[in-house]
N, C-alpha and C positions, 0 to 999 in steps of 0.2 A: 420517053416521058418528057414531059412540056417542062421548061425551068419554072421556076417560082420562087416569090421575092422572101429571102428568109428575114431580112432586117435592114429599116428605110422603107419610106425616100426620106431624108435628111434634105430638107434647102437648104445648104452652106453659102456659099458666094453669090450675093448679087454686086453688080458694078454698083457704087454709089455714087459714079461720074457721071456716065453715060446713060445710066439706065436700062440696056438695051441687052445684058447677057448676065447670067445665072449659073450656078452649078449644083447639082444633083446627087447627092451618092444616096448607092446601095450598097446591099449585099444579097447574092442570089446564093438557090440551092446546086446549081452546076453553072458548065460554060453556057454562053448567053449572049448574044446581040441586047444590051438596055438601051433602050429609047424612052425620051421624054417628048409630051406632047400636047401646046395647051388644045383646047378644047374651044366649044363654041360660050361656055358659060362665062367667057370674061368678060368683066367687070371695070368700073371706073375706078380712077385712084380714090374716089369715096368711100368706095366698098358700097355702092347703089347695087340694084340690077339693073340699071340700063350700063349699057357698052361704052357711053363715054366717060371720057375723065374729065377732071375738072378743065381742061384747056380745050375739050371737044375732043379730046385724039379717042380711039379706039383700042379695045383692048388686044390681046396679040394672039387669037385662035391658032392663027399658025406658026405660032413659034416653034422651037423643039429642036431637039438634037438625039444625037445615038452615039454608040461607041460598045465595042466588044471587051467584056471582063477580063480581067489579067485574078492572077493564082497565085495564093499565098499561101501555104498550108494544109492546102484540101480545101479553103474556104475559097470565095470567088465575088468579086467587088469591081464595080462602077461606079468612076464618077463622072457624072453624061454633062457635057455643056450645052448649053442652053441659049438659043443665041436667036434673035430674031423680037425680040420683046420689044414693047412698043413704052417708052417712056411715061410716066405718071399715071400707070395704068394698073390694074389687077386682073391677072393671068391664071384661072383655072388650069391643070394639067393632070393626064393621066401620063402612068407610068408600063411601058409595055415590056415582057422580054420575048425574044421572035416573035415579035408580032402581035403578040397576047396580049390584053390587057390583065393587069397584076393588080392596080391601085387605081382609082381607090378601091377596097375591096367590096363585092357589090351589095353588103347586109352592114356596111360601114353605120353607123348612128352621127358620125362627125359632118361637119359640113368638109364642101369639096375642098382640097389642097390648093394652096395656090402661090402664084409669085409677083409680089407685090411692088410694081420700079420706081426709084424716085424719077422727079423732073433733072434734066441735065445740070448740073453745078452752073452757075454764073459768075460770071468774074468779080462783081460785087455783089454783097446782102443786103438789100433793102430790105425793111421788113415786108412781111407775109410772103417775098419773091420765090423763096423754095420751100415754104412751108415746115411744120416742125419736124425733128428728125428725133426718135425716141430710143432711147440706147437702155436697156435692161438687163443687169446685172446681178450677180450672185457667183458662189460656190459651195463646194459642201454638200454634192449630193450621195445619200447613203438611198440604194435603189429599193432595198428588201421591202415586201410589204405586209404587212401582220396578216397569218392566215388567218385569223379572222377578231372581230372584236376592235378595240381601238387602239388607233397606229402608237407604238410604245416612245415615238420620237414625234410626234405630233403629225398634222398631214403637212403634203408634200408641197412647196410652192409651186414645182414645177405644176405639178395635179393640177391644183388650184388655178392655176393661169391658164391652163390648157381650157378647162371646165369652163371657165367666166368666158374665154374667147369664143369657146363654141358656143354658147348658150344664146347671144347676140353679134353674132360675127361683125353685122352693119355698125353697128352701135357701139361695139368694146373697143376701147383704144388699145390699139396692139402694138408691140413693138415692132420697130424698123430692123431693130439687130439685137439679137440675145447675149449676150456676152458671159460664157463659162470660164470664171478664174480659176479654176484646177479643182480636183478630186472628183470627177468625171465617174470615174468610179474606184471604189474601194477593194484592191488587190491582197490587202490585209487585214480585210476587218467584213468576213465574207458572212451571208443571208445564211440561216438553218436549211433552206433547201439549195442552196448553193453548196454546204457542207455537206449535205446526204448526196449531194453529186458529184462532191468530190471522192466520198469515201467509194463509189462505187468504180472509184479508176483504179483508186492506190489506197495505199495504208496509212491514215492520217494519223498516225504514232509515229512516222518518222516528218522530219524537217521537209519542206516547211510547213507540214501540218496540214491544217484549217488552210491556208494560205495558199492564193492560186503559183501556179508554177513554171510552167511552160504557157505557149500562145493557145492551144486547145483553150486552154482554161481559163486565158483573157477574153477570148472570145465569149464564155458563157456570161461575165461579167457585163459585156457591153449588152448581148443578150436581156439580160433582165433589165438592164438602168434602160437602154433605150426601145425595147419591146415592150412594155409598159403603154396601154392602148392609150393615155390621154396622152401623154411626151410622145410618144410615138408619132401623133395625129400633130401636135404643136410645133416638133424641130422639121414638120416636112410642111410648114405654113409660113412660119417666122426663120429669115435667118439664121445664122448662128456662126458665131467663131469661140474659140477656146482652145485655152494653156494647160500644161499637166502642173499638177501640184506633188508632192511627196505619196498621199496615198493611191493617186493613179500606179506606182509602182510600189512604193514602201514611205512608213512610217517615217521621218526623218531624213528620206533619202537624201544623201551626199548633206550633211551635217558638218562634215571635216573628213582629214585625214585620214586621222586612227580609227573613225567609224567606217570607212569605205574600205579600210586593210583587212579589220574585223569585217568584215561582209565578203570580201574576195576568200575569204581564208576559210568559210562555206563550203562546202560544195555543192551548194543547190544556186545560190545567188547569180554563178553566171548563166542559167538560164534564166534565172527570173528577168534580171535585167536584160538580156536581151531581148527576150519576149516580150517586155513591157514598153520596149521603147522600137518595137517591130510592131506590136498594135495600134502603139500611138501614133505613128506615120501612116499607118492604114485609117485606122477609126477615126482620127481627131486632124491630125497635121495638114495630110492631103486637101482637105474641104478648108481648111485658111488661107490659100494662096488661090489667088486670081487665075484665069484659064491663061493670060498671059506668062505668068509665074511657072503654070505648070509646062506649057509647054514648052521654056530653056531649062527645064528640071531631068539633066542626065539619068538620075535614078529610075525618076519616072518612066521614061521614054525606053530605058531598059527593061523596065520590068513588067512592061507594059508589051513587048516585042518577044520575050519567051516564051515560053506553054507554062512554066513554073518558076515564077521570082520568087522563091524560099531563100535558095542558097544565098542570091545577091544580097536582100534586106539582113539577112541573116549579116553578112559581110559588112553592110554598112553601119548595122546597128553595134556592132563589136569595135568598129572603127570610133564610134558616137560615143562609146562608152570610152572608150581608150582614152583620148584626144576633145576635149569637148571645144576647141577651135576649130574642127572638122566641119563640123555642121550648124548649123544656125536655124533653132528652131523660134523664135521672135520674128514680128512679120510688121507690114502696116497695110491699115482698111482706109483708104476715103471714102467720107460718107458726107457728098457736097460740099460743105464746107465745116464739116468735123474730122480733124482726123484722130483715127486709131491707132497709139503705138503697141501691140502687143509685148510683154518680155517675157524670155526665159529666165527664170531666177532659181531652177534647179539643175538642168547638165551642163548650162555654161557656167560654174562655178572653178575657182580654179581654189584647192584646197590648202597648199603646202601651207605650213605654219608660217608667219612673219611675211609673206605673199599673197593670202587670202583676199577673193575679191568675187563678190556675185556673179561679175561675168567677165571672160576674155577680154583680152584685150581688142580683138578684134568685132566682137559682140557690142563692146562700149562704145569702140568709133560707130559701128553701125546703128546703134541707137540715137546715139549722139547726132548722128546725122540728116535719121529719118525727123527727128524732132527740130531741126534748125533748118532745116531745108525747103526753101519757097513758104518762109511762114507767112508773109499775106495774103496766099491761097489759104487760109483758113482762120476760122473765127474760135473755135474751140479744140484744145488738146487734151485727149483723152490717153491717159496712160497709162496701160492695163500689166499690173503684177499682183500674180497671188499673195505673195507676201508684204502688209503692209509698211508701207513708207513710216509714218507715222503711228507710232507707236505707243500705247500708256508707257509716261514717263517712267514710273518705276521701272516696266519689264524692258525698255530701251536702256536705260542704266545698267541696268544686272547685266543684258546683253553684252555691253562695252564694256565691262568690269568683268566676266568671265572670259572675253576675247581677251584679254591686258593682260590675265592672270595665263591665262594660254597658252599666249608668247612668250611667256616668262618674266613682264614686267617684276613680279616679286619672284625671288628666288630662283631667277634664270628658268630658260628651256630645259623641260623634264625636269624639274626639282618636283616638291613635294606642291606646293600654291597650283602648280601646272598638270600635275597628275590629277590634282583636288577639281580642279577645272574642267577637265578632260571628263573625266565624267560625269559632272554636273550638267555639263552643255548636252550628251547625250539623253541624259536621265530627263531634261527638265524643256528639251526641243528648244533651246537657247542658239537660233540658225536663222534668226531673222536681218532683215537690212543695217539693224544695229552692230551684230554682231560681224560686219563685214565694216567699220569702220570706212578703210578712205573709199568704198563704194559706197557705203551713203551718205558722203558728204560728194562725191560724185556726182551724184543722183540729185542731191539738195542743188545743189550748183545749176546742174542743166535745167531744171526745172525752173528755177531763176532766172536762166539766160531767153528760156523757151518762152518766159511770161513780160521781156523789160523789148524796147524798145521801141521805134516809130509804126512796125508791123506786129505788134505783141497781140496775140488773140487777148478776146473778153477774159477766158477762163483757161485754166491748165487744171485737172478733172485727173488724181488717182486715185483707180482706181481696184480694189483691193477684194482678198476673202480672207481663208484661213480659220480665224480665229474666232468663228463660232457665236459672233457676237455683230452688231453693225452701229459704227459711230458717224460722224466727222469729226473732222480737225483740220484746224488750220495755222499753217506758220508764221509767229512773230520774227518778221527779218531782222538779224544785225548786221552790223556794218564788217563783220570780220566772214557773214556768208557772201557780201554784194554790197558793192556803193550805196545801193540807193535798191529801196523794195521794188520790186516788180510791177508793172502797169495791171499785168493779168490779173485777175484773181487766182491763188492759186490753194487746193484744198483738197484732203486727204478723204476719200470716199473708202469707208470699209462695211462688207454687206456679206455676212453668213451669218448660216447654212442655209442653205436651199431646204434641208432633210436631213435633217440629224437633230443633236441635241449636245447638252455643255452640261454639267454638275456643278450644282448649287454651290460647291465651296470655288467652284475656279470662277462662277458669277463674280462670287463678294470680290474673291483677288484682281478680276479686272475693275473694278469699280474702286477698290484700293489705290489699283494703280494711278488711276488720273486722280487721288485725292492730295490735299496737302502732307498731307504722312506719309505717302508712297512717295510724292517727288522727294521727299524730305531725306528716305530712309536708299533712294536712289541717287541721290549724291553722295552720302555718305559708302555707298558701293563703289561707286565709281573713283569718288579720293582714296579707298583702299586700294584701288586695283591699278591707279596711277594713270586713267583713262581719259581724263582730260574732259571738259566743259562740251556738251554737243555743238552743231556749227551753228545752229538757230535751237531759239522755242518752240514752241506750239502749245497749243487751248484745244481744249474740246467744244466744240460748238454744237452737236446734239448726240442725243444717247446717249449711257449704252440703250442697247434694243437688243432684248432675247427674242429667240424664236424661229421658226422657217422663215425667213421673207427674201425680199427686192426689192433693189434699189430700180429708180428709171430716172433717166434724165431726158428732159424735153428740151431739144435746144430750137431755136429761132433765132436767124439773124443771130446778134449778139448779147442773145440773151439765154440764160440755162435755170432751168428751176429742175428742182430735184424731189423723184414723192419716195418715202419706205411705204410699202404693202407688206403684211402681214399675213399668212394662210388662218382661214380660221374654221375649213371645210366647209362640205356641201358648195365648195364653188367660191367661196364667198373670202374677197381678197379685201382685208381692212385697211383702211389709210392713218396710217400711226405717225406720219409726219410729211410737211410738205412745206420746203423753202426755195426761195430766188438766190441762186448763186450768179447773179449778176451783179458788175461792180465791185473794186474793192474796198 
């Protein structure tokens, strides 16, 4: 029987230096030779139909690469490089396994897939020289879709975006890179027909229930969010890179100590975790690393050279959970002269009470590094964590005052204040940047350093999800974060859900938060809990914003303007706000 593609093609990686190679994943229904291949229908970097781009150059027909599936499971995955592209061009491609043509599929309604290259990076920006680079943003996607009637969480923005860009491909401005800040998909908070699929394996009366468990079951999850024919058609057009968030695996994940003791002391959790952080290397992680990346990637290369890499990831992911200095899932994207710092801000935590810290030690030099390193190759820093920096002052308060109380600043470690705390911070998802103290004053620091001197980009751009809601904000510097304020601009980007929805009373509570009562009633937290003054201010500077949407930013030279979009169906993406984050 012929293979056939069960899920993808997903466009992950294009160079944003060179412009000239790409990466592909699938997933097929057996073993398979997958080949990528563009076609004769390429396109100019305008998105015209004639063949040239805007320099004269031609588009890349013959580009394409192959590569034979490796085994995970019973499931079977490609990710083909792509390599021969012709710079500032648009690259039609079909997708083959032996031989076959698989994709597009021939009764498709979408326009053709394609891969779109910027012009090579230059050593300086003059304006118009590399043209805008638009970076689109979000998290929060819940995949389920209403069997029928209207969607009970509004429509999807993914949808949305997919719809608008098919409808006038030439003409819709698309994004260069899609940017997924975590919950990718919901492993605890699963569809009614994800639920009838799960009761038909096991007995949903025992732990974990509703709740997916093993990798079987992650796999159906990625099934629905990314088999979904408009995202389906949109992640194999546009880019993409993306971080996991808590509900990629669990609710909370890795909170604290006591919470991860309580979860070991399960007996279902250690499969969940390692299956969740065994699909995330397959489904998400693999497609963020450059083909360079991947190919000094030992795992890869192993797993990639057996008939059945179960056992190994299986190995590695028990290693990942153990020890989260082991591995490094945080990356960075050049994109001309933007660069992307990815972070992890869930398995590089390190939990102990009175040590707590977002991420290793080894994690922080590594970030710390990719953000200071050759910074006048680059006009804008992008720094991508699901959980926000900046935070409504009240729930940043409460954060720092339940960490104080934790430690045991009143009534010592394990006293009564500290138990009081302990389960507050679980009960109330109090596990943000705040709540990790001298990391985010770590974090405020680099971002300082990233945005001050003679090579400081225009802007330093975090950027965020999570919290169901999308602001900005920005930092009032003092003299006890940095001598002297930063040259960059530097601003707190928060943009959720993609697909989902927030309860009217947790609205008012955010909107409390940034009020003078909230900060008011968040100091006086904070002197109880003995927490100390944060290292800077910050002001909200728009929003809140309910709703599905996205953020974009368009950068040029040294200059960034920022729009929010709104879903508001039938296709139809609203523009709810649009500013210049140029200049501070």
């Amino acid at each position: 029987m012929a293979a056939g593609l069960r899920l993808g093609p997903l466009l992950r990686y294009v160079d944003g230096v060179t412009g000239d190679s790409a990466t592909i994943w699938v997933e097929t229904d057996r073993p398979c030779t997958a080949e990528v291949r563009g076609t004769s229908g390429s396109t100019g970097a305008d998105g015209s139909s004639e063949s040239s781009g805007a320099d004269g150059s031609s588009g890349s027909p013959g580009a394409g690469g192959s590569t034979r599936t490796f085994q995970i499971a019973g499931h079977h995955y490609a990710l083909i490089p792509v390599t021969g592209l012709t710079p500032g061009t648009t690259t039609e491609y079909e997708v083959r396994l032996d031989g076959r043509t698989v994709w597009p599929p021939p009764d498709s309604r979408f326009p053709p897939s394609t891969i779109r290259t910027p012009f090579p990076s230059l050593p300086a920006s003059p304006a118009g020289a590399d043209g805008d680079v638009k970076v689109a943003f979000g998290s929060c996607r819940w995949a389920a879709k209403p069997a029928k009637g209207r969607d009970p969480v509004g429509p999807d923005a993914l949808d949305t975006l997919a719809t608008h860009l098919a409808a006038d491909p030439a003409a819709a401005e698309r994004p260069d890179l899609l940017v997924l800040l975590g919950d990718q998909v919901y492993a605890d908070e699963t569809s009614a027909d994800t639920r009838r699929w799960l009761a038909a394996r096991r007995d949903l009366r025992d732990p974990p229930g509703p709740e997916v468990g093993e990798y079987e079951e992650y796999t159906r999850l990625y099934d629905e969010s990314w088999g979904d024919p408009e995202v389906r058609w949109l992640l194999s057009t546009v880019p993409s890179c993306m971080i996991f968030d808590d509900h990629d695996v669990i609710d909370d994940w890795n909170t604290s100590a006591a919470w991860l003791a309580r979860m070991r002391g399960t007996h279902w959790w250690g499969e969940r975790v390692l299956s969740g952080l065994m699909s995330y290397w397959v489904y998400q992680h693999l497609g963020n690393l450059s083909p360079a990346e991947l190919d000094a990637d030992p795992l890869y290369a192993e797993i990639r050279s057996v008939p059945d890499g179960t056992d190994r990831l299986r190995r590695f992911a028990a290693e990942a959970d153990a020890d989260p200095a082991c591995v490094r899932w945080s990356y960075r994207r050049d994109l001309g002269r933007t660069r992307l710092l990815m972070i992890d801000t869930r398995a590089a935590r390190l939990l102990t009470e009175g040590a707590r810290a977002m991420l290793d030690p080894a994690e922080a030099a590594w970030v710390r590094e990719q953000a200071l390193v050759d910074r006048g190759s680059y006009d804008h820093l992008l720094v991508g964590t699901s959980l926000p920096w900046l935070m409504p002052p009240l729930i940043h308060d409460a954060e720092a005052w339940n960490a104080a109380l934790c430690r045991g600043e009143r009534g010592g470690p394990g006293g009564r204040w500290a138990r009081f705390a302990e389960d507050l911070r679980q009960r109330a998802d109090l596990e943000h940047w705040a709540a990790f103290p001298s990391s985010f004053e770590a974090l405020t620091r680099l971002l300082a350093e990233a945005g001050s001197g003679p090579d400081a980009p225009a802007t330093v751009c975090v950027l965020s999800g999570d919290v169901h809601h999308a602001y900005v904000a920005e930092p009032d510097w003092t003299e006890r974060a940095v001598e002297a304020p930063p040259q960059a601009r530097v601003v707190q980007l928060t943009c959720s859900p993609l697909h989902n929805a927030i309860p009217r009373s947790v609205r008012l509570g955010f909107r409390f938060g940034w009020s003078r009562a909230g900060r008011a009633l968040g100091r006086a937290l904070a002197r109880h809990g003995r927490a100390g003054r944060p290292l800077i201010g910050w002001r909200r500077t728009g929003g809140p914003w309910f709703g599905n949407q996205l953020m974009t930013l368009t950068l040029r030279a040294r200059s960034a303007r920022l729009t929010l979009t709104q879903a508001r169906g039938n296709g139809r993406l609203e523009k709810v706000d649009e500013r210049s984050l140029s200049g501070s």
